[in-house]
C-alpha positions in Angstrom: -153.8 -84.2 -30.5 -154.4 -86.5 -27.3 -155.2 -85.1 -24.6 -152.3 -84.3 -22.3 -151.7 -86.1 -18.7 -148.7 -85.2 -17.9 -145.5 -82.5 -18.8 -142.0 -84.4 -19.5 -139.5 -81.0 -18.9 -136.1 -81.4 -20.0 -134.0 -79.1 -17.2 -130.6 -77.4 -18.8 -131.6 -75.2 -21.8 -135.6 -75.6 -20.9 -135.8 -74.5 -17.1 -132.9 -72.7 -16.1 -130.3 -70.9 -18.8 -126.9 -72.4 -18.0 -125.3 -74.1 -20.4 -122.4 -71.4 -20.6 -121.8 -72.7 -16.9 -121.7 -76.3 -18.0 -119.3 -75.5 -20.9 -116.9 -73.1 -18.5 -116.8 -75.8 -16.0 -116.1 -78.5 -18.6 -113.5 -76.4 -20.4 -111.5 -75.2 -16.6 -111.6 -78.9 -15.9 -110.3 -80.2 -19.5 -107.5 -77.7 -19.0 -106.5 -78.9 -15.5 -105.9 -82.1 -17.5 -103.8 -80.4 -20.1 -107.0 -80.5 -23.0 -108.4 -77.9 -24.7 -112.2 -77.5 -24.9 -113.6 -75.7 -28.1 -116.8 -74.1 -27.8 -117.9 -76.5 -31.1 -116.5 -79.4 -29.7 -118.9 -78.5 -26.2 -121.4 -78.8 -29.0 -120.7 -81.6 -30.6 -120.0 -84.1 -27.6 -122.2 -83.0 -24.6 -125.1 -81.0 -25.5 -128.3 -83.2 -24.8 -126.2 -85.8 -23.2 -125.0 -87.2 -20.1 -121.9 -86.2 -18.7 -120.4 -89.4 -18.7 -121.4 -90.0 -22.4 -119.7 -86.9 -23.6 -116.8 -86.9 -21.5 -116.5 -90.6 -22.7 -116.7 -89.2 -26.2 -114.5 -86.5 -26.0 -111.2 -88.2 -24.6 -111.7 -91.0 -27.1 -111.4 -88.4 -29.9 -108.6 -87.2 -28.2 -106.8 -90.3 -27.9 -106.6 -89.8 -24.3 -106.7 -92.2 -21.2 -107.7 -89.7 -18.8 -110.3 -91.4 -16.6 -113.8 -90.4 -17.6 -115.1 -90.8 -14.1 -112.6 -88.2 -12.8 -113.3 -85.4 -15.2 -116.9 -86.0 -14.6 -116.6 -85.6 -10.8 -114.0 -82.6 -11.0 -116.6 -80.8 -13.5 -119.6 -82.0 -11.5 -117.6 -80.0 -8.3 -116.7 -76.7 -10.6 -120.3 -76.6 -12.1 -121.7 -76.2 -8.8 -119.2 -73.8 -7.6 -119.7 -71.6 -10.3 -123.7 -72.0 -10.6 -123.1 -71.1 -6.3 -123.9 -67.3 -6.8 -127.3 -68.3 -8.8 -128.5 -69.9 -11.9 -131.5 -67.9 -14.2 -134.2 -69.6 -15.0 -136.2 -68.9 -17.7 -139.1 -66.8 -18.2 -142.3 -67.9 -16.9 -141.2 -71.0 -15.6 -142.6 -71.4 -12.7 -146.3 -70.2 -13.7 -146.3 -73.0 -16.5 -145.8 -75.9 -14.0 -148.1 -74.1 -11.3 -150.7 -74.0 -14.1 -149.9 -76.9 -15.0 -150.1 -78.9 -11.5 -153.4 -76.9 -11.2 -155.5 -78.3 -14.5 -154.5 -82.0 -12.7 -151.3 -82.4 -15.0 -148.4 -84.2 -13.6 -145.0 -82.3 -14.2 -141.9 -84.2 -13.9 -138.3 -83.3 -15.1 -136.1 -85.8 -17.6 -132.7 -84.6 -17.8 -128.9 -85.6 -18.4 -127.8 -83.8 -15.5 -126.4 -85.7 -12.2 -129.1 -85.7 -9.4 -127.0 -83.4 -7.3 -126.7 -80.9 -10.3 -130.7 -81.6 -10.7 -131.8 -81.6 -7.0 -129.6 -78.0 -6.5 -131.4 -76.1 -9.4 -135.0 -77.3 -9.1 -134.8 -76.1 -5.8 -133.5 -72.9 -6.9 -135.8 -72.0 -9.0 -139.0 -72.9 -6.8 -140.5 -75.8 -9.1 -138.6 -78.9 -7.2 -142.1 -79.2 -5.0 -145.1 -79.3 -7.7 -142.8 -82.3 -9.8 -144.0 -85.9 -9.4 -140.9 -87.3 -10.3 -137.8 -86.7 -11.5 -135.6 -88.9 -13.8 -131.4 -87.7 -13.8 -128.6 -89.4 -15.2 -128.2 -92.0 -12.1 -131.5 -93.6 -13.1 -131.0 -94.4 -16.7 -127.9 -96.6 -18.4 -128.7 -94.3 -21.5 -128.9 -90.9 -22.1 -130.2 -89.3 -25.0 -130.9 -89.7 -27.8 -132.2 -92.8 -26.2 -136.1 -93.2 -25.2 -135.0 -94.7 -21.3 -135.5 -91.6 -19.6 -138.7 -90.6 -20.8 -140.0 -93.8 -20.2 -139.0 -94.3 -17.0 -140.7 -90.8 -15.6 -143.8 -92.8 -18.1 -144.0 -95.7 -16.1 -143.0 -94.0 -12.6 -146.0 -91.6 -13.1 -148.2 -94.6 -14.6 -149.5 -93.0 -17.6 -149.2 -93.9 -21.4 -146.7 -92.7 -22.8 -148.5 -91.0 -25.8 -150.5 -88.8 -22.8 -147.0 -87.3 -22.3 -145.6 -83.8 -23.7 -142.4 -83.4 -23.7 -140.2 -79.9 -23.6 -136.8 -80.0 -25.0 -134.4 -77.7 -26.5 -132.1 -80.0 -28.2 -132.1 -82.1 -31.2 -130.5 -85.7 -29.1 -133.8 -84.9 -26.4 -136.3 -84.6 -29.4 -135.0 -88.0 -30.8 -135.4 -89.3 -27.7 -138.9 -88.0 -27.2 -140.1 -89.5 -30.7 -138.8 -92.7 -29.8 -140.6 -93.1 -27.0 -143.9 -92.2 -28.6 -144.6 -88.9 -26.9 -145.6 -85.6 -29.0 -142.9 -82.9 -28.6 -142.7 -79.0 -28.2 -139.3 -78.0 -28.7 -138.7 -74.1 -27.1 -135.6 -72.5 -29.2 -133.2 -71.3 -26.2 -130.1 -72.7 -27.1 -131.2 -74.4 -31.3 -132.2 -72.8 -34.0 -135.6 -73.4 -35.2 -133.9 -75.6 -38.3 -131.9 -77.6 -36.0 -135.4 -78.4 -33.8 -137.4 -79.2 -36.9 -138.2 -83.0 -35.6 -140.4 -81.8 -32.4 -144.3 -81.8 -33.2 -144.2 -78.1 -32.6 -140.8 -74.8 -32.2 -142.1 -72.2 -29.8 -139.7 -69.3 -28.5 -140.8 -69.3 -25.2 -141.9 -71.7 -22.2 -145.4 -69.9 -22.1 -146.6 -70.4 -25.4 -147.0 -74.5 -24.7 -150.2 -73.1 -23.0 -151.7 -74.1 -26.4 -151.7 -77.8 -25.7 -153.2 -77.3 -22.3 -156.3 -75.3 -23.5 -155.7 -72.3 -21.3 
Protein backbone atom coordinates (compact mmCIF):
# COMPACT_ATOMS: atom_id res chain seq x y z
CA UNK A 1 0.00 0.00 0.00
CA UNK A 2 1.51 3.72 -0.51
CA UNK A 3 2.58 5.23 1.97
CA UNK A 4 0.07 7.55 3.69
CA UNK A 5 0.42 11.59 3.86
CA UNK A 6 -2.43 12.54 4.90
CA UNK A 7 -6.06 11.33 6.71
CA UNK A 8 -9.35 12.38 4.64
CA UNK A 9 -12.16 11.92 7.80
CA UNK A 10 -15.61 11.95 6.88
CA UNK A 11 -17.42 13.82 10.16
CA UNK A 12 -21.27 12.42 10.81
CA UNK A 13 -21.19 8.61 11.35
CA UNK A 14 -17.08 8.63 11.55
CA UNK A 15 -16.23 11.35 14.28
CA UNK A 16 -19.13 12.09 16.26
CA UNK A 17 -22.41 9.59 16.49
CA UNK A 18 -25.35 11.76 15.45
CA UNK A 19 -27.18 10.82 12.80
CA UNK A 20 -30.33 10.09 14.98
CA UNK A 21 -30.11 14.03 15.59
CA UNK A 22 -29.92 14.70 11.83
CA UNK A 23 -32.88 12.40 11.19
CA UNK A 24 -35.15 13.92 14.31
CA UNK A 25 -34.36 17.33 13.08
CA UNK A 26 -35.20 16.54 9.45
CA UNK A 27 -38.31 14.55 10.43
CA UNK A 28 -39.70 17.78 13.18
CA UNK A 29 -38.96 19.98 10.27
CA UNK A 30 -40.78 17.87 7.40
CA UNK A 31 -43.68 17.81 9.73
CA UNK A 32 -43.87 21.53 10.32
CA UNK A 33 -44.43 21.39 6.52
CA UNK A 34 -47.18 18.91 6.71
CA UNK A 35 -44.59 15.73 5.43
CA UNK A 36 -43.86 12.71 6.87
CA UNK A 37 -40.33 11.54 7.31
CA UNK A 38 -39.84 7.63 7.44
CA UNK A 39 -36.81 6.39 9.11
CA UNK A 40 -36.11 4.39 5.38
CA UNK A 41 -36.79 7.25 3.49
CA UNK A 42 -33.93 9.24 6.00
CA UNK A 43 -31.94 6.38 4.46
CA UNK A 44 -32.61 6.46 1.22
CA UNK A 45 -32.33 10.37 0.46
CA UNK A 46 -29.80 11.91 2.91
CA UNK A 47 -27.42 9.60 4.26
CA UNK A 48 -23.88 10.42 2.78
CA UNK A 49 -25.23 13.49 1.17
CA UNK A 50 -25.59 17.06 1.34
CA UNK A 51 -28.51 18.51 2.77
CA UNK A 52 -29.52 20.33 -0.01
CA UNK A 53 -29.17 17.18 -2.23
CA UNK A 54 -31.48 15.14 -0.12
CA UNK A 55 -33.93 17.60 0.68
CA UNK A 56 -33.97 18.31 -3.06
CA UNK A 57 -34.57 14.58 -3.53
CA UNK A 58 -37.08 14.11 -1.04
CA UNK A 59 -39.74 16.83 -2.07
CA UNK A 60 -39.37 15.87 -5.70
CA UNK A 61 -40.53 12.26 -4.70
CA UNK A 62 -43.10 13.89 -2.88
CA UNK A 63 -44.39 15.92 -5.61
CA UNK A 64 -43.97 18.87 -3.50
CA UNK A 65 -42.92 22.56 -4.13
CA UNK A 66 -41.89 23.38 -0.77
CA UNK A 67 -38.68 25.39 -1.17
CA UNK A 68 -35.63 23.29 -0.59
CA UNK A 69 -33.63 26.16 0.77
CA UNK A 70 -36.14 26.69 3.53
CA UNK A 71 -36.31 23.20 4.96
CA UNK A 72 -32.64 23.11 4.72
CA UNK A 73 -32.26 26.29 6.84
CA UNK A 74 -35.21 25.35 9.31
CA UNK A 75 -33.35 21.78 9.81
CA UNK A 76 -29.91 23.31 9.84
CA UNK A 77 -31.51 25.72 13.08
CA UNK A 78 -33.26 22.44 14.90
CA UNK A 79 -30.13 20.23 14.35
CA UNK A 80 -28.10 22.63 16.27
CA UNK A 81 -30.69 23.15 18.87
CA UNK A 82 -31.05 19.71 19.59
CA UNK A 83 -27.15 18.72 19.21
CA UNK A 84 -26.99 22.08 21.99
CA UNK A 85 -26.84 19.83 25.15
CA UNK A 86 -23.76 17.69 23.41
CA UNK A 87 -23.02 15.48 20.56
CA UNK A 88 -20.77 11.93 21.41
CA UNK A 89 -18.10 11.38 19.59
CA UNK A 90 -16.76 8.22 18.98
CA UNK A 91 -14.35 6.22 20.72
CA UNK A 92 -10.78 7.12 20.40
CA UNK A 93 -11.24 9.88 18.26
CA UNK A 94 -9.19 12.19 19.26
CA UNK A 95 -5.99 9.96 19.99
CA UNK A 96 -6.17 8.84 16.28
CA UNK A 97 -5.81 12.35 14.86
CA UNK A 98 -3.28 13.39 17.72
CA UNK A 99 -1.28 10.29 16.59
CA UNK A 100 -1.85 11.07 13.61
CA UNK A 101 -0.69 14.88 13.46
CA UNK A 102 2.30 13.46 15.54
CA UNK A 103 3.89 10.86 12.76
CA UNK A 104 3.73 14.22 10.34
CA UNK A 105 0.31 13.19 8.80
CA UNK A 106 -2.07 15.88 7.76
CA UNK A 107 -5.76 15.33 9.08
CA UNK A 108 -8.39 17.09 7.44
CA UNK A 109 -12.24 16.55 7.56
CA UNK A 110 -14.55 15.97 4.07
CA UNK A 111 -18.09 16.02 4.99
CA UNK A 112 -21.68 16.88 3.70
CA UNK A 113 -22.47 18.85 6.66
CA UNK A 114 -23.01 22.83 6.42
CA UNK A 115 -19.78 24.67 7.90
CA UNK A 116 -21.77 25.93 10.79
CA UNK A 117 -22.97 22.21 11.60
CA UNK A 118 -19.06 21.37 10.87
CA UNK A 119 -17.30 24.22 12.65
CA UNK A 120 -19.82 23.56 15.96
CA UNK A 121 -18.85 19.79 16.41
CA UNK A 122 -15.15 19.77 15.63
CA UNK A 123 -14.84 22.06 18.16
CA UNK A 124 -16.76 20.01 20.47
CA UNK A 125 -15.06 17.24 20.35
CA UNK A 126 -11.42 18.83 20.63
CA UNK A 127 -10.01 17.83 17.10
CA UNK A 128 -11.07 21.31 15.17
CA UNK A 129 -7.21 22.49 16.00
CA UNK A 130 -4.80 19.57 14.75
CA UNK A 131 -6.98 19.60 11.07
CA UNK A 132 -5.25 21.30 8.18
CA UNK A 133 -8.32 21.82 6.38
CA UNK A 134 -11.62 21.29 6.22
CA UNK A 135 -13.92 20.85 3.13
CA UNK A 136 -18.10 21.25 4.08
CA UNK A 137 -20.91 21.38 1.85
CA UNK A 138 -20.34 25.41 0.96
CA UNK A 139 -17.11 24.48 -0.73
CA UNK A 140 -18.15 21.83 -3.25
CA UNK A 141 -21.26 22.08 -6.03
CA UNK A 142 -21.33 18.21 -5.42
CA UNK A 143 -21.71 16.13 -2.74
CA UNK A 144 -21.26 12.57 -2.63
CA UNK A 145 -21.01 10.16 -4.27
CA UNK A 146 -19.02 12.61 -6.20
CA UNK A 147 -15.03 12.79 -5.97
CA UNK A 148 -15.13 17.09 -5.54
CA UNK A 149 -14.73 17.06 -1.96
CA UNK A 150 -11.98 14.77 -1.55
CA UNK A 151 -10.22 16.41 -4.04
CA UNK A 152 -10.45 19.64 -3.02
CA UNK A 153 -9.03 18.91 0.73
CA UNK A 154 -6.20 16.95 -2.07
CA UNK A 155 -5.28 19.99 -3.66
CA UNK A 156 -5.74 22.41 -0.53
CA UNK A 157 -3.27 20.24 1.38
CA UNK A 158 -1.00 19.75 -1.89
CA UNK A 159 -0.59 16.09 -1.82
CA UNK A 160 -1.41 13.39 -4.41
CA UNK A 161 -4.29 12.16 -4.08
CA UNK A 162 -3.33 8.40 -4.00
CA UNK A 163 -1.14 9.58 -0.51
CA UNK A 164 -4.68 10.12 0.87
CA UNK A 165 -6.73 7.66 3.26
CA UNK A 166 -9.92 8.19 3.51
CA UNK A 167 -12.55 7.19 6.62
CA UNK A 168 -16.03 6.83 5.79
CA UNK A 169 -19.01 5.10 7.06
CA UNK A 170 -21.23 5.20 4.14
CA UNK A 171 -21.57 3.52 0.89
CA UNK A 172 -22.17 7.35 -1.31
CA UNK A 173 -18.59 8.53 0.71
CA UNK A 174 -16.73 5.23 -0.34
CA UNK A 175 -17.80 5.84 -4.05
CA UNK A 176 -16.72 9.08 -3.76
CA UNK A 177 -13.40 8.13 -2.27
CA UNK A 178 -12.62 5.48 -5.17
CA UNK A 179 -13.33 7.98 -7.58
CA UNK A 180 -10.97 10.15 -6.57
CA UNK A 181 -8.22 7.62 -6.47
CA UNK A 182 -7.68 7.46 -2.71
CA UNK A 183 -7.47 3.90 -0.81
CA UNK A 184 -10.47 3.68 1.75
CA UNK A 185 -11.07 2.24 5.30
CA UNK A 186 -14.57 2.16 5.92
CA UNK A 187 -15.38 1.94 10.02
CA UNK A 188 -19.08 0.14 10.43
CA UNK A 189 -20.97 2.70 12.78
CA UNK A 190 -23.97 3.33 11.02
CA UNK A 191 -23.51 0.20 7.53
CA UNK A 192 -23.23 -3.13 7.74
CA UNK A 193 -20.06 -4.67 6.75
CA UNK A 194 -21.98 -5.92 3.34
CA UNK A 195 -23.21 -2.58 2.55
CA UNK A 196 -19.33 -1.08 3.02
CA UNK A 197 -17.90 -3.92 0.84
CA UNK A 198 -16.38 -1.30 -1.80
CA UNK A 199 -13.72 0.47 0.78
CA UNK A 200 -10.05 -1.17 0.50
CA UNK A 201 -10.61 -2.25 4.06
CA UNK A 202 -14.21 -2.66 7.07
CA UNK A 203 -12.89 -2.08 10.54
CA UNK A 204 -15.34 -1.66 13.68
CA UNK A 205 -13.66 0.94 15.20
CA UNK A 206 -11.68 4.33 14.51
CA UNK A 207 -8.56 2.74 16.33
CA UNK A 208 -7.89 -0.09 14.35
CA UNK A 209 -6.84 2.25 11.02
CA UNK A 210 -3.59 2.35 13.23
CA UNK A 211 -2.61 -0.50 10.71
CA UNK A 212 -2.01 1.77 7.86
CA UNK A 213 0.02 4.17 9.87
CA UNK A 214 2.52 1.54 11.23
CA UNK A 215 1.98 2.21 14.88
Amino acid sequence: MNSVEAILLDMNGVLVNDEHLHEEAFAITFEDSGLSLQPEDYKAYFAGRTDKEGVEAYLAAKGSNIPADKIVLAKSQRYIQLSSEGVQDYEGVREFVERAVRRGIKVAVVTSAPRNEASSLLESIGIARYLATSVTAEDVNNGKPSPEGYLKAAERLQIDPAKCLVVEDAPSGILAAKKAGMMCVAVSNTHTPDELIMADEIVPQLSEISFYLDY
